[in-house]
C-alpha positions as CSV (number, residue, x, y, z in Angstrom):
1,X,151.3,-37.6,-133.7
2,X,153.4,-35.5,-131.8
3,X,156.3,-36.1,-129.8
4,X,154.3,-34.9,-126.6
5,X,150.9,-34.8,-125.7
6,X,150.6,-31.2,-124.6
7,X,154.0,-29.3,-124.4
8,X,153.4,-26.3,-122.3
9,X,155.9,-22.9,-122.8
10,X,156.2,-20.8,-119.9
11,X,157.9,-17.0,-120.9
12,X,160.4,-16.8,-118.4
13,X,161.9,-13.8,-120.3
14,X,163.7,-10.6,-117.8
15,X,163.6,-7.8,-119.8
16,X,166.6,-5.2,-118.6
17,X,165.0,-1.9,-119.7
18,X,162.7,-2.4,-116.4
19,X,159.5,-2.6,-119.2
20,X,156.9,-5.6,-118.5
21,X,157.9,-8.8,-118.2
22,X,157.3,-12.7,-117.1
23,X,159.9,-12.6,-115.1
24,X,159.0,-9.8,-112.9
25,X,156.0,-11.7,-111.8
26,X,157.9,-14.7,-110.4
27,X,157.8,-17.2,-114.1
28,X,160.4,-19.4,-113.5
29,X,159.6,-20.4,-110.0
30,X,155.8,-20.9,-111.4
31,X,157.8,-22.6,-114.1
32,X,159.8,-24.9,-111.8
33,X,156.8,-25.5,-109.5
34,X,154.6,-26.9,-112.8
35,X,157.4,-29.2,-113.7
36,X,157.9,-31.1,-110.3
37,X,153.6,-31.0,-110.0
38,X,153.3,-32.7,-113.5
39,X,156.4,-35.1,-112.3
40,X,154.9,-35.7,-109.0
41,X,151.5,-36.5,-111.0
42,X,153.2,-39.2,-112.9
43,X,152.4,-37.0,-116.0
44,X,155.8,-36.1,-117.3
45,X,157.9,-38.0,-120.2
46,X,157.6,-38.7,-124.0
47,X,153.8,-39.0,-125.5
48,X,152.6,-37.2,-122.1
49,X,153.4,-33.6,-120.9
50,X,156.5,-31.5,-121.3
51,X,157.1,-28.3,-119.5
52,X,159.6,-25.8,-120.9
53,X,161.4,-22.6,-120.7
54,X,160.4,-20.4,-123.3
55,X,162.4,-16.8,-124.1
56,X,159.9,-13.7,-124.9
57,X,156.6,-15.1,-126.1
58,X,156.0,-11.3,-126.8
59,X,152.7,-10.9,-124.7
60,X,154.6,-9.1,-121.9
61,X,151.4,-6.7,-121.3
62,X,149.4,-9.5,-120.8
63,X,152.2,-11.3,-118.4
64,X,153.1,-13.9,-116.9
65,X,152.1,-16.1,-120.1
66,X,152.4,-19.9,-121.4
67,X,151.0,-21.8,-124.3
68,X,150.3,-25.1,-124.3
69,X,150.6,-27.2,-127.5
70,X,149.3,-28.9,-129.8
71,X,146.1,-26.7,-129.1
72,X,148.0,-23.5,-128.9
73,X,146.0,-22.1,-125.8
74,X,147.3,-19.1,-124.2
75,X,146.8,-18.2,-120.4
76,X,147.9,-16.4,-117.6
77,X,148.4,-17.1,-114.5
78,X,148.9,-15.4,-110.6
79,X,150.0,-18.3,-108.4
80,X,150.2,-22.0,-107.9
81,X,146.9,-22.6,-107.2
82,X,146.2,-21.1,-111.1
83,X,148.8,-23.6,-112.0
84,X,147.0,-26.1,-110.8
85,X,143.7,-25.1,-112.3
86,X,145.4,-25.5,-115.5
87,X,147.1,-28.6,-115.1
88,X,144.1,-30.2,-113.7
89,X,141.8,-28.4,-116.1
90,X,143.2,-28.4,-119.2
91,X,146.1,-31.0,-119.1
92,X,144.4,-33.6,-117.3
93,X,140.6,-33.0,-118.5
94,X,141.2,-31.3,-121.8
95,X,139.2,-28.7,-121.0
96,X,140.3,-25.0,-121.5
97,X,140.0,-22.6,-118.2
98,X,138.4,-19.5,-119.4
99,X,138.7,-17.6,-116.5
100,X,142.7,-17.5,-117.3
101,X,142.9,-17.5,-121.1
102,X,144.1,-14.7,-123.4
């Protein structure tokens, strides 16, 4: 079993050569705003939900990215309200969202 039930990476990766990166498209405050949503959801702690920072996941071009775990899903994401989708999507209802997967 692992330690959590779905650990979720979020790139938060600035890249100084100005080339594509998460960080350029706002990541870590995406990445702050999904860890206080999962807290606030009660969802946060061993054997239930993790969020991380995560350095380059090496899918710049395809950016912002996370990866949630043990599934090993990939998305994408634009705003909060994509964060959300996910969270309530995939995390809560174990069900992938399409619409944002790469």
């Amino acid at each position: 079993m692992s330690y959590y039930r779905h650990h979720v990476f979020f790139c938060t990766n600035k890249r100084d050569d100005g080339t594509a990166c998460c960080a350029n498209h706002d990541a870590q405050a995406l990445r702050d705003y999904a860890k206080a949503r999962v807290k606030a959801l009660g969802l946060a702690g061993k054997g239930r939900v993790r969020i991380n920072n995560a350095g380059c996941l090496d899918r710049c071009e395809e950016g912002p990215v996370i990866v949630i775990y043990p599934e090993a899903v990939w998305y994408t994401y634009v705003d909060q309200e994509d964060i959300d989708e996910i969270i309530e999507e995939h995390v809560l209802n174990g069900r992938i969202v399409e619409r944002l997967r790469i």
